[in-house]
C-alpha positions as CSV (number, residue, x, y, z in Angstrom):
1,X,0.0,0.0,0.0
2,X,1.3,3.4,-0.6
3,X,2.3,5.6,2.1
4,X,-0.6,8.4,1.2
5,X,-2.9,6.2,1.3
6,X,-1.8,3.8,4.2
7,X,-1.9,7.3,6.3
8,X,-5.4,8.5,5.2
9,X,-6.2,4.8,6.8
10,X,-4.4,5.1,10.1
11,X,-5.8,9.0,10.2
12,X,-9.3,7.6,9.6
13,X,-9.0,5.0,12.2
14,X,-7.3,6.8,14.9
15,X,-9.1,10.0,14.3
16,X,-12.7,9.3,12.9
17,X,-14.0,12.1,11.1
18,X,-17.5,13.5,9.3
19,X,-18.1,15.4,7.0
20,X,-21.7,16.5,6.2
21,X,-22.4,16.9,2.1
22,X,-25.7,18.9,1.2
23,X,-26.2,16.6,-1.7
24,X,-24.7,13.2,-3.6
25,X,-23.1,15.8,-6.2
26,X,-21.7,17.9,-3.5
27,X,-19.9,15.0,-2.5
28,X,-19.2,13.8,-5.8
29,X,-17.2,16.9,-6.6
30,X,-15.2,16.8,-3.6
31,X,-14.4,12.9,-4.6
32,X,-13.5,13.8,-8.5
33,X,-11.3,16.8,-6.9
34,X,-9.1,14.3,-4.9
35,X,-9.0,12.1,-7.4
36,X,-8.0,14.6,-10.2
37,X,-4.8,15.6,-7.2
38,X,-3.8,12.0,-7.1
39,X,-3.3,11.2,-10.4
40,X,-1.5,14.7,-10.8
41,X,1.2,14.2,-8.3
42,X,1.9,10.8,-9.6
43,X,2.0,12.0,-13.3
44,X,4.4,14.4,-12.0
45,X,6.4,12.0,-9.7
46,X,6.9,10.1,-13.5
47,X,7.5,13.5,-15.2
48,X,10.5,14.4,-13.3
49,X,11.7,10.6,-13.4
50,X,11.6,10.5,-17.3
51,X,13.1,13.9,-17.1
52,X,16.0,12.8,-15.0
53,X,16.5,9.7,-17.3
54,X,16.5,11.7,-20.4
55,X,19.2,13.9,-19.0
56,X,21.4,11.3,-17.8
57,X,20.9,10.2,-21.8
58,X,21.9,13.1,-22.7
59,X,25.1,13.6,-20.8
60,X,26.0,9.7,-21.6
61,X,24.7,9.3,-25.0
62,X,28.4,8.2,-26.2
63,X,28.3,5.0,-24.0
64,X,25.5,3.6,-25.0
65,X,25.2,0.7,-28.0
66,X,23.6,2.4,-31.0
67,X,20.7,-0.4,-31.1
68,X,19.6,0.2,-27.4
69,X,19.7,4.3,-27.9
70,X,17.7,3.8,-30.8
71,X,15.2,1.8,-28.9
72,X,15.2,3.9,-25.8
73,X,14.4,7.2,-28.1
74,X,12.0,5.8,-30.1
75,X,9.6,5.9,-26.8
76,X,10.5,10.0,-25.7
């Protein structure tokens, strides 16, 4: 389980709280809102890893076999 989530558990369980919605799409929002922040971070978390990758490419481009580089940048 991932930390995030393994702590909303433990704060759930060792702090119960409530949270009164008007409606079902009052609550629906707030849902699609935390969902929407989840996937951002982690599209993020793999935008700065690909970045990182692509960079040490760059800096090592020489000492890689001309078969593998051509596979690695036919995916960036």
């Amino acid at each position: 389980m991932e930390p995030k989530l393994e702590n909303f558990f433990n704060r759930i369980k060792d702090d119960i709280t409530y949270r009164r919605f008007n409606n079902l799409e009052d609550f629906k929002v707030l849902l699609s809102e935390n969902i929407i922040h989840l996937i951002s971070e982690k599209f993020r978390h793999y935008q700065e890893i690909n970045e990182k990758f692509i960079s040490l490419l760059d800096k090592y481009i020489f000492s890689i076999p001309k078969k593998l580089l051509e596979k690695l940048t036919k995916y960036t």
